[in-house]
C-alpha positions in Angstrom: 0.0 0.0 0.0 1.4 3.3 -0.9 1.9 6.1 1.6 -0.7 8.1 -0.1 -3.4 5.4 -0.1 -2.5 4.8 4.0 -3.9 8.6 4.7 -6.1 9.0 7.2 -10.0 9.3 5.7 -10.6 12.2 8.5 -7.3 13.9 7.4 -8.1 13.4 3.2 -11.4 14.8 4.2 -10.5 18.2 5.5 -7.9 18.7 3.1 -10.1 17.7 0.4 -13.0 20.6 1.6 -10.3 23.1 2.2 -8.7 22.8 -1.3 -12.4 22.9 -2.7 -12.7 26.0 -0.8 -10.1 27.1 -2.0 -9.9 26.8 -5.4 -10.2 29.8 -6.8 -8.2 31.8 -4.3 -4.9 29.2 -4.8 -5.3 29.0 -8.1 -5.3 32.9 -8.7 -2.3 32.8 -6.3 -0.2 30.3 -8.4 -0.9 31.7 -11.9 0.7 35.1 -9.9 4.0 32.7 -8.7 3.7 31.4 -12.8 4.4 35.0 -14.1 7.1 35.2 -11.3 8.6 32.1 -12.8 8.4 33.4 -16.4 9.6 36.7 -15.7 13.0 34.8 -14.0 15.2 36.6 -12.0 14.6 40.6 -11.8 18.2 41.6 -10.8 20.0 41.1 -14.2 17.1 43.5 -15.4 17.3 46.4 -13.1 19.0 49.5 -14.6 22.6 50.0 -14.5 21.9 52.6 -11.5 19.6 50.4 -9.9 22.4 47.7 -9.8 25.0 50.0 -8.7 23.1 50.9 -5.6 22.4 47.3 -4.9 26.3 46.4 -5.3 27.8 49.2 -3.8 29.0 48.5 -0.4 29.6 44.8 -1.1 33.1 43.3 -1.2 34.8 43.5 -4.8 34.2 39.5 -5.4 30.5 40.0 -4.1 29.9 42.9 -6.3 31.1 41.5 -9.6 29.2 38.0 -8.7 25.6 40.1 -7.7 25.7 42.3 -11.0 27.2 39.5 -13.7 25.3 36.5 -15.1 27.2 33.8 -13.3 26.1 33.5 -9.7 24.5 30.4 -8.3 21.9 33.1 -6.6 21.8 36.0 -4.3 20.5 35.5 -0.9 18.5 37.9 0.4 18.4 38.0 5.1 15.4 39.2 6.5 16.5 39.6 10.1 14.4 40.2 13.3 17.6 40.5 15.7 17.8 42.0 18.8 19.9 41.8 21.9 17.1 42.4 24.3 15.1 38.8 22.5 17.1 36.0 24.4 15.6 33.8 21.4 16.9 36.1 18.6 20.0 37.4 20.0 22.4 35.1 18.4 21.0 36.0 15.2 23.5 38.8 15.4 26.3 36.9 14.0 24.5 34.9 11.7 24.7 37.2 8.7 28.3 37.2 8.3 28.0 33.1 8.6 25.2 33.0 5.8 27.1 35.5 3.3 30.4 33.3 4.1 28.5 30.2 3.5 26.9 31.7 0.3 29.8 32.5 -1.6 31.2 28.9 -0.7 28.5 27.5 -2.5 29.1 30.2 -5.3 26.3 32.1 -4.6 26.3 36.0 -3.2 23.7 36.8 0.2 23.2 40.6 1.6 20.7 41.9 4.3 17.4 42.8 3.1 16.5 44.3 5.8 15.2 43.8 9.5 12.2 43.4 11.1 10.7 44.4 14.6 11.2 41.3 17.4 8.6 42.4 20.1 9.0 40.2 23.4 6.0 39.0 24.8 8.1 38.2 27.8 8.7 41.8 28.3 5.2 43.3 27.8 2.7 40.5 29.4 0.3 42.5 31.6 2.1 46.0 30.1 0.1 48.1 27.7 2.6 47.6 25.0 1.0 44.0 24.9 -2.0 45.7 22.8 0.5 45.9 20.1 1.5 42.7 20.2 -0.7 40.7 17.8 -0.4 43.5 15.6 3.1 43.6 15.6 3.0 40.3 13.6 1.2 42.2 10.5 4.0 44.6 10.6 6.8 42.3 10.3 5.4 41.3 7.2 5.5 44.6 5.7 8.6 45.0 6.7 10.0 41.9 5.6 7.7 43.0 2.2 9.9 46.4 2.2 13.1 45.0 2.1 12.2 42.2 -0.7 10.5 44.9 -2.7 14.2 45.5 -4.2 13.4 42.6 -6.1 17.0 41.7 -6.5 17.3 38.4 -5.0 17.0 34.9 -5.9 15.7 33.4 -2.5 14.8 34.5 1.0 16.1 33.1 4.4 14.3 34.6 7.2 16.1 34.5 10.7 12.9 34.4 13.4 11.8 32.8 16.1 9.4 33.8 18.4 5.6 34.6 19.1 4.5 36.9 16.1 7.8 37.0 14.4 7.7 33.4 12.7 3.8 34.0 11.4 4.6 37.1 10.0 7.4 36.1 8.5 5.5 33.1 6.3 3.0 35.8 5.4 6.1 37.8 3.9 7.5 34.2 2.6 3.9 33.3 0.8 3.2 36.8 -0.8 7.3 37.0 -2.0 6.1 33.2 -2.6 8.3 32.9 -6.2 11.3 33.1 -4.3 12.6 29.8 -2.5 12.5 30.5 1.2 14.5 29.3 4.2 13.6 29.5 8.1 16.8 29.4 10.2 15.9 29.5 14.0 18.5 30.1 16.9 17.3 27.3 19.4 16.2 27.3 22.5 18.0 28.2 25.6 19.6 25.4 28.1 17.4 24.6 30.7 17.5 26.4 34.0 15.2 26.1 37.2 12.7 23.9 36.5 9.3 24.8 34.8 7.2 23.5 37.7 9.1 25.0 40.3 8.9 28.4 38.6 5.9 28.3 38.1 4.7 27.2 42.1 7.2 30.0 42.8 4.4 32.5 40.9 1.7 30.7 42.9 3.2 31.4 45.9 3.6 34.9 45.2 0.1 35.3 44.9 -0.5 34.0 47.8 1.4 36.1 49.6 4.4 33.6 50.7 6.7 34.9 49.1 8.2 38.2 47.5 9.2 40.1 45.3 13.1 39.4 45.9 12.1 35.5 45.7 10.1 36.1 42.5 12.5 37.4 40.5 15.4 35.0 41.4 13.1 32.2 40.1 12.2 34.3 36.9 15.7 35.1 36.3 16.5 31.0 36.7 14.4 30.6 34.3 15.1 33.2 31.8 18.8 33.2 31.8 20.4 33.0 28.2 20.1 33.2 25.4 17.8 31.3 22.8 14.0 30.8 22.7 12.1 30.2 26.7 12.0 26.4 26.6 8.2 25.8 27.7 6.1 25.1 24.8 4.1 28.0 24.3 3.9 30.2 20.8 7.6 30.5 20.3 8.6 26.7 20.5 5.3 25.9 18.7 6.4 28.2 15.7 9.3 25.7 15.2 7.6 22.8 15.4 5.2 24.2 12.6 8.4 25.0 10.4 9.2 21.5 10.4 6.3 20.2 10.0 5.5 21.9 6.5 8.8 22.0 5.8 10.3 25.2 5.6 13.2 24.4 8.5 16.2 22.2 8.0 15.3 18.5 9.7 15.7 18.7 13.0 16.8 22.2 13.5 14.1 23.5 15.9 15.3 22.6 19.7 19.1 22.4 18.7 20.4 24.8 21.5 23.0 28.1 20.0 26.8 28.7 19.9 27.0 24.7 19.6 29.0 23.1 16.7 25.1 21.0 15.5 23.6 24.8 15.5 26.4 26.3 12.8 26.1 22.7 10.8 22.0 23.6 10.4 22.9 27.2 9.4 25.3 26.4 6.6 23.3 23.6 5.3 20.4 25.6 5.2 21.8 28.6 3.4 23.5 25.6 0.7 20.0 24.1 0.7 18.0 26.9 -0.3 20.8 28.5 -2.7 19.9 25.0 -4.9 16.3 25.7 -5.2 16.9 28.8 -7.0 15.5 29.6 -10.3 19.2 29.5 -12.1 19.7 26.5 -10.1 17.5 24.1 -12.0 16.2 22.7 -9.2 13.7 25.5 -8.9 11.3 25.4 -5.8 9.7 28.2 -5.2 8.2 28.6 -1.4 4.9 29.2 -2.3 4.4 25.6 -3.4 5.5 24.4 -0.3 2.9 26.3 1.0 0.2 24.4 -0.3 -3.3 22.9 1.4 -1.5 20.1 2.7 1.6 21.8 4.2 -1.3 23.7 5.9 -3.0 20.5 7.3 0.3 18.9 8.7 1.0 22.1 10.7 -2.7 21.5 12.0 -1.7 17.9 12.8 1.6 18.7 14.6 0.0 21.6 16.7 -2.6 19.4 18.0 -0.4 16.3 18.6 2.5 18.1 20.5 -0.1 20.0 22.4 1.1 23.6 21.0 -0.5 27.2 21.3 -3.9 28.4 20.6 -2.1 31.5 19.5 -1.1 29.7 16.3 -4.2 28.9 15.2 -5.0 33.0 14.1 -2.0 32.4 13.2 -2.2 29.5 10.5 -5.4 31.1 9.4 -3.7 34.3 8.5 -0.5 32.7 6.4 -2.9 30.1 4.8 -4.4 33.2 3.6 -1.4 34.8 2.1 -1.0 31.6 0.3 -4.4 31.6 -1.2 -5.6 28.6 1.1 -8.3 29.1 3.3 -8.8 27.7 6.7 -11.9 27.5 8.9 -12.7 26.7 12.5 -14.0 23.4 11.2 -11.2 22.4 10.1 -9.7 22.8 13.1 -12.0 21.2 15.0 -12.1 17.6 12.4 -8.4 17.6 12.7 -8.4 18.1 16.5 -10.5 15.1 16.4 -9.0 12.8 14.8 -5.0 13.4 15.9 -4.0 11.5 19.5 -1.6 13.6 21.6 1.8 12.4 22.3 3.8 14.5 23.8 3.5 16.2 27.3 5.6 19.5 27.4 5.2 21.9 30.1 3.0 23.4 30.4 0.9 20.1 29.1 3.4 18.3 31.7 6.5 19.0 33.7 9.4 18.5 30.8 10.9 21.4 29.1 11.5 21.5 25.2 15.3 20.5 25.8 14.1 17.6 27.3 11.9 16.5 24.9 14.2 17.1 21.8 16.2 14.3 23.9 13.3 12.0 24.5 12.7 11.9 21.1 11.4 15.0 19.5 9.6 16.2 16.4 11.9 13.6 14.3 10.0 10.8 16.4 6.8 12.4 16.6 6.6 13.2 12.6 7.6 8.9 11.9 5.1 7.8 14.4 2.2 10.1 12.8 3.3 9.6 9.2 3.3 5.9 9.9 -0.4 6.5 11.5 -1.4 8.4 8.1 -2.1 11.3 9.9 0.5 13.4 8.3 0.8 14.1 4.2 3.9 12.5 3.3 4.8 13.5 -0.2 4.7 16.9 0.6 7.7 19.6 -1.0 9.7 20.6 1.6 13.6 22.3 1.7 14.6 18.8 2.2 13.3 17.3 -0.6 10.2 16.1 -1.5 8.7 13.9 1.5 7.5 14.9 4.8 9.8 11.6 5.9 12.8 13.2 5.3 12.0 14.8 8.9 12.0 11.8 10.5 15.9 12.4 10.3 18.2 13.3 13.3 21.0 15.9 12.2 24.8 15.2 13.3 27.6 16.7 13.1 30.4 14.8 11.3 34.3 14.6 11.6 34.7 18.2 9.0 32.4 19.8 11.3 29.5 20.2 8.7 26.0 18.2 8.9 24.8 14.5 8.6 22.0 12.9 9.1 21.2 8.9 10.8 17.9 7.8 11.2 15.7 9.4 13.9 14.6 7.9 17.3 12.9 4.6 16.5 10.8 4.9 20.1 10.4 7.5 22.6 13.5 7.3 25.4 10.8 8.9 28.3 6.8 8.2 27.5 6.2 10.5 30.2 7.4 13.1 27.5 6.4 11.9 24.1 4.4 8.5 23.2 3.6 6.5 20.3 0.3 6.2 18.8 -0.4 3.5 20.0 0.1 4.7 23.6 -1.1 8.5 23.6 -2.0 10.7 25.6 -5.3 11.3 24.5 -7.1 10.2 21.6 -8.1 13.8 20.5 -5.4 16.7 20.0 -5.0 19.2 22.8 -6.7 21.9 21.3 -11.0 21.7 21.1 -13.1 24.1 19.3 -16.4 25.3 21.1 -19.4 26.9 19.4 -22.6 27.8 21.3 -24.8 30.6 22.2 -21.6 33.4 22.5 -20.8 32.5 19.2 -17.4 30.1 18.3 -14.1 29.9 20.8 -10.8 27.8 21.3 -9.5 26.0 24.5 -6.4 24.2 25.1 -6.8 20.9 27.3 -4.0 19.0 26.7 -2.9 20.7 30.8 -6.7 20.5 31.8 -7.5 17.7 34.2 -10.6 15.9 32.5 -12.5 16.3 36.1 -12.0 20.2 35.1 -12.9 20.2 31.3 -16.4 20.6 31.7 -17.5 23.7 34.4 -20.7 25.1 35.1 -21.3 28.1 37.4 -22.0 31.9 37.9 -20.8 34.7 35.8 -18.4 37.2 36.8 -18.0 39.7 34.6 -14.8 42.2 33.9 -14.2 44.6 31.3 -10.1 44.1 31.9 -8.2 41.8 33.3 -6.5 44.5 36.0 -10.1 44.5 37.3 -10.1 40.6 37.5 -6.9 40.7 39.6 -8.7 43.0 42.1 -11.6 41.5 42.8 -8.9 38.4 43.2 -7.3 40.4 45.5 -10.3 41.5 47.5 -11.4 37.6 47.8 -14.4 38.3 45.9 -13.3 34.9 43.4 -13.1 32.5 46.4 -16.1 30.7 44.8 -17.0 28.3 42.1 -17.6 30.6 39.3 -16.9 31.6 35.6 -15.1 34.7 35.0 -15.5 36.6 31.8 -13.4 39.4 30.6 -14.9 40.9 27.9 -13.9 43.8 24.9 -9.9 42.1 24.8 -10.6 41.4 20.9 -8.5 42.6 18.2 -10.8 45.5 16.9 -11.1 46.5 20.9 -7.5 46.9 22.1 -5.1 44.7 20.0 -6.5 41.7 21.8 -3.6 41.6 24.2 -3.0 38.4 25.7 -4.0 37.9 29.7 -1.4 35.3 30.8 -1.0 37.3 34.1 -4.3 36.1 35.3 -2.8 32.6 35.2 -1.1 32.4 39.0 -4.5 34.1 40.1 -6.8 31.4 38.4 -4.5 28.5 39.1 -4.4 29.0 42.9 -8.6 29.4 42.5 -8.6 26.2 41.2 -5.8 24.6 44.2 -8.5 26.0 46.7 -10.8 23.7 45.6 -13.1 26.2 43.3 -14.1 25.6 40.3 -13.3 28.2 37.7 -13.3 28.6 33.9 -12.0 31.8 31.9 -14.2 33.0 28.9 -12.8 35.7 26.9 -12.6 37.3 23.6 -9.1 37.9 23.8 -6.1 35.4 24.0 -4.3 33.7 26.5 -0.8 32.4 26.1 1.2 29.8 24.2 1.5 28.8 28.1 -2.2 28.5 28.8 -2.0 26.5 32.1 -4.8 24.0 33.9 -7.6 26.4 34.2 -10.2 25.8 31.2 -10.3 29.3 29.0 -12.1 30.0 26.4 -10.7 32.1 24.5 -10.6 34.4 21.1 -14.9 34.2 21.8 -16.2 35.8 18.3 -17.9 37.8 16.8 -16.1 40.2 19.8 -17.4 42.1 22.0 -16.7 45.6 20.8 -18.3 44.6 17.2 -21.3 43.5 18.5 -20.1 39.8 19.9 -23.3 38.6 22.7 -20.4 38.4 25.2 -21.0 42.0 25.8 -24.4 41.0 27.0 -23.5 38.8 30.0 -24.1 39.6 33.3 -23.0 39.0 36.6 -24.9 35.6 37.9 -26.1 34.6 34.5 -25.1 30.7 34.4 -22.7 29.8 31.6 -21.8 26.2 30.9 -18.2 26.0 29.1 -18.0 22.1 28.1 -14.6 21.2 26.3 -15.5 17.3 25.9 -19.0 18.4 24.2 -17.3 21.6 22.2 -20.0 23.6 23.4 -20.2 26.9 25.3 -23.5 28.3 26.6 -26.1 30.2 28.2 -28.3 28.5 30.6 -30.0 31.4 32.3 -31.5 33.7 32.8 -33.5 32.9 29.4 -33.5 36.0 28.1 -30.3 37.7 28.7 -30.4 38.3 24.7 -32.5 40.8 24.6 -30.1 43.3 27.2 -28.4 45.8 25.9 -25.2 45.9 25.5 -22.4 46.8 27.7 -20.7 50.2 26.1 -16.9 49.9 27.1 -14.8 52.9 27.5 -11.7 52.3 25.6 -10.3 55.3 25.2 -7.7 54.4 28.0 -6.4 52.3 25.4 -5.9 54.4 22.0 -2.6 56.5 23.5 0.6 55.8 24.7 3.5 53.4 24.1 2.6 53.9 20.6 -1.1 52.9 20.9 -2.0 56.3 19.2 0.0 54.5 16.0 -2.0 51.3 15.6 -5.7 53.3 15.5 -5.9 52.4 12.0 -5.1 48.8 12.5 -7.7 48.4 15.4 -10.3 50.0 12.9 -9.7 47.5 9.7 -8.6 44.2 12.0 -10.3 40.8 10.9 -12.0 38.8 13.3 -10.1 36.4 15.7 -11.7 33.4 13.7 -10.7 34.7 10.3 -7.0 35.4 11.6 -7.0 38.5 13.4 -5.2 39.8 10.3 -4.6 43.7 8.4 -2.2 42.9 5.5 -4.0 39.4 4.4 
């Protein structure tokens, strides 16, 4: 039986439906990457001057390879380093290594240009976390600016993190004629333990400890460079580049400054300098991007339990490639992928620990072997999704090799086969119901706590949450709502720093759910939330109409999330918001216009696409 024929009936569905759906939007996309093609490289046909300016401040070797006929391509970086980013720091070398390694392989590679790197680390529970979500529309402009020069032959982007990565596929997918490379940094080495840092926080709202203790356990935690090692949007951003194969195999969790990490680099600039049009071995990111690539991200972030954040996220860059997603989509995947791997905060091991159980190289074999995954997919590797299943090495000359991947998992308290999972069901669930459709991540929900029913409590912000919390008004079974935290309302900043508050709720013995319209984190932790509720409140969304005491039933085993009384809290007006705390300062003023034309959470969240 081929590998095709082995797919999954569930899987072949959904891909079939979106690629119906999307028929007319791909194909108008790929007749615009046919021109591209046809048109071949624009450098050699820029004007004299226009060549001049692109050549002038390169080396003498570089300049006469970028403006004659006979390089094997030039490169162009689209950077998002910054020293304050632990994850993108060491991206401040890598340039020089990818020019180095370009004209090695005969080729030429310059700076396009540089993208913001916002830290959602830094600004969680700050009000520069309303620009956040936005900022990920942005670096795709920017990344558009500096590829508008049109004088390159392929695209490596150097990303990592929360926004940064998504952007940077929507830049990949609309530049999608030119070959495209993602080279991450890795995460950083493991320091104090995930669930020690995070009982620290606990007891810090409890009062037991303070401030002094606090930050020595965040500063364990967050002490060098490379990406945080829990597995929330960041880590889940690399796991999605390899599962539609636009990283290296096995490059997502290799840690920096080690001999493996320069090995990925060079290969990956060598790899990507062979796809190029003058190549002949012409493969053009956009149709890597395809319906399928789409679905195995899908798969992956289900299976290894990864962030809700990334599913605006895939819904956006499937756009940009002309492939539309839905909710339901979603959903039929989420039901018919088991989890395997328990990452904190899904469990107590960081991501350095599971690249060294196992990893996404066993992961990918076990679910390509299920026929849950596409296998003949193109990737940077090659075609075939199984080329993943690879583990990278570094050989005697220092440059990279690869053996064959894990063949089971060395901890199935980390990662498990198929056969063993987890769950049956992906760790993400998709609820619809009377306040429209939401997202909740259980994969770190007990089942005794996936289905809560109980009183409303009803906040307009989350700093109101924390002082109702602090006034012991929350001691009590009850669902909180925090309503107008879309994207059209503030930016739909993410309320992570309710999580201590709600977790020690739930230790105290109460049960409590979060419903929102805004987001939580990539590190959503064991309270049930659902989240990104639309239509949103501030464009009409019925979440605005809840009330203090109304019953709401969130049920993440059914997919449902309801009203039960009173029976006709419809018919309230309802509640007018002031926002105008949130249109100035740190830049807030700047992003009016984006707040105005934003998409809905369930179409993306998106500006540009």
């Amino acid at each position: 039986m081929s590998a095709e024929n082995k797919l999954s009936p569930a899987i072949a569905k959904v891909t079939a439906r979106i690629q119906e759906r999307s028929q007319d939007s791909r194909d108008e996309y790929l007749s615009r990457l046919a021109e591209a093609e046809k048109r071949g490289p624009r450098r050699p046909h820029l004007l004299c001057r226009n060549l001049a300016h692109v050549s002038a401040a390169s080396p003498r070797n570089d300049k006469q390879r970028i403006v004659g006929e006979n390089t094997r391509g030039n490169l162009g970086i689209v950077t998002a380093y910054n020293d304050m980013l632990s994850a993108h720091q060491p991206f401040e070398t890598y340039p020089e290594t990818i020019r180095e390694t370009a004209r090695a392989a005969g080729g030429t590679a310059q700076v396009a240009g540089g993208v913001p790197a916002m830290c959602d680390g830094v600004t969680q529970s700050q009000p520069g976390m309303e620009l956040s979500l936005f900022s990920r529309d942005v670096i795709a402009l920017a990344a558009g600016v500096g590829l508008a020069h049109d004088c390159f032959d392929a695209a490596a982007f150097l990303g990592v993190c929360d926004k940064i990565v998504p952007g940077l596929v929507i830049a990949a997918a609309t530049f999608g004629h030119l070959p495209a490379v993602f080279i991450p940094a890795g995460p950083m080495t493991t320091g104090i333990g995930n669930a020690e840092h995070a009982q620290v926080r606990v007891r810090f709202a409890r009062g037991e400890v303070g401030r002094e203790e606090l930050l020595r356990a965040e500063m364990a935690a967050y002490h060098g460079a490379g990406t945080c090692t829990f597995y929330g949007t960041a880590n889940s951003n690399q796991m999605l580049m390899e599962f539609m194969g636009l990283h290296m195999p096995g490059a997502s969790f290799v840690n920096p400054a080690t001999p493996l990490r320069g090995a990925l680099t060079r290969a990956a600039v060598r790899r990507v300098l062979e796809l190029t049009l003058r190549s002949g071995s012409y493969l053009p990111a956009g149709r890597v991007l395809d319906a399928r690539a789409f679905v195995n991200g899908i798969v992956g972030l289900n299976a290894t339990g990864g962030s809700t954040n990334l599913v605006m996220h895939l819904t956006a860059m499937a756009r940009a490639a002309g492939v539309i997603l839905t909710a339901e989509d979603f959903a039929d995947i989420s039901a018919a992928v088991p989890l395997l791997c328990k990452v904190y905060p899904n469990g107590v091991a960081d991501v350095n620990q599971f690249h060294a159980a196992g990893g996404l190289g066993f992961v990918i074999g076990e679910l390509l072997d299920a026929g849950l995954l596409h296998p003949d997919t193109e990737t940077l590797a090659g075609r075939g999704l199984a080329l993943y299943r690879r583990e990278p090495k570094v050989g005697a000359d220092g440059e990279l090799r690869y053996e064959d991947g894990a063949a089971a998992s060395l901890d199935e308290n980390i990662v498990r086969p198929v056969s063993r999972a987890f769950s049956a069901q992906g760790g993400l669930r998709y609820l619809r119901g009377d306040l429209g459709d939401a997202v909740i991540k259980v994969s770190s929900v007990k089942p005794e706590y996936r289905v809560i029913e109980g009183p409303a409590r009803v906040f307009l912000s989350q700093e109101a949450v924390q002082a109702a919390f602090e006034r012991g008004e929350l001691n009590r079974d009850c669902v909180i709502v925090v309503s107008f935290q879309g994207p059209h309302a503030n930016g739909m900043p993410e309320l992570h720093g309710l999580t201590p508050s709600l977790n020690l709720l739930q230790q105290r013995g109460h049960r409590v759910a979060l419903v929102t319209d805004g987001r939580m984190s990539g590190a959503s932790g064991v309270i049930p939330a659902a989240i990104h509720v639309s239509p949103e409140a501030a464009r009409g969304g019925l979440i605005a109409r809840l009330r203090d005491g109304d019953i709401l039933r969130l049920d993440a085993e059914g997919g449902r999330l309801d009203v039960l009384a009173p029976s006709d809290w419809r018919a309230r007006a309802p509640v007018q918001a002031d926002l105008s705390g949130h249109e100035f300062g740190v830049g807030r003023e700047m992003f009016r216009s984006f707040r105005e034309h934003v998409g809905s959470a369930s179409d993306g969240a998106a500006v540009v696409v």
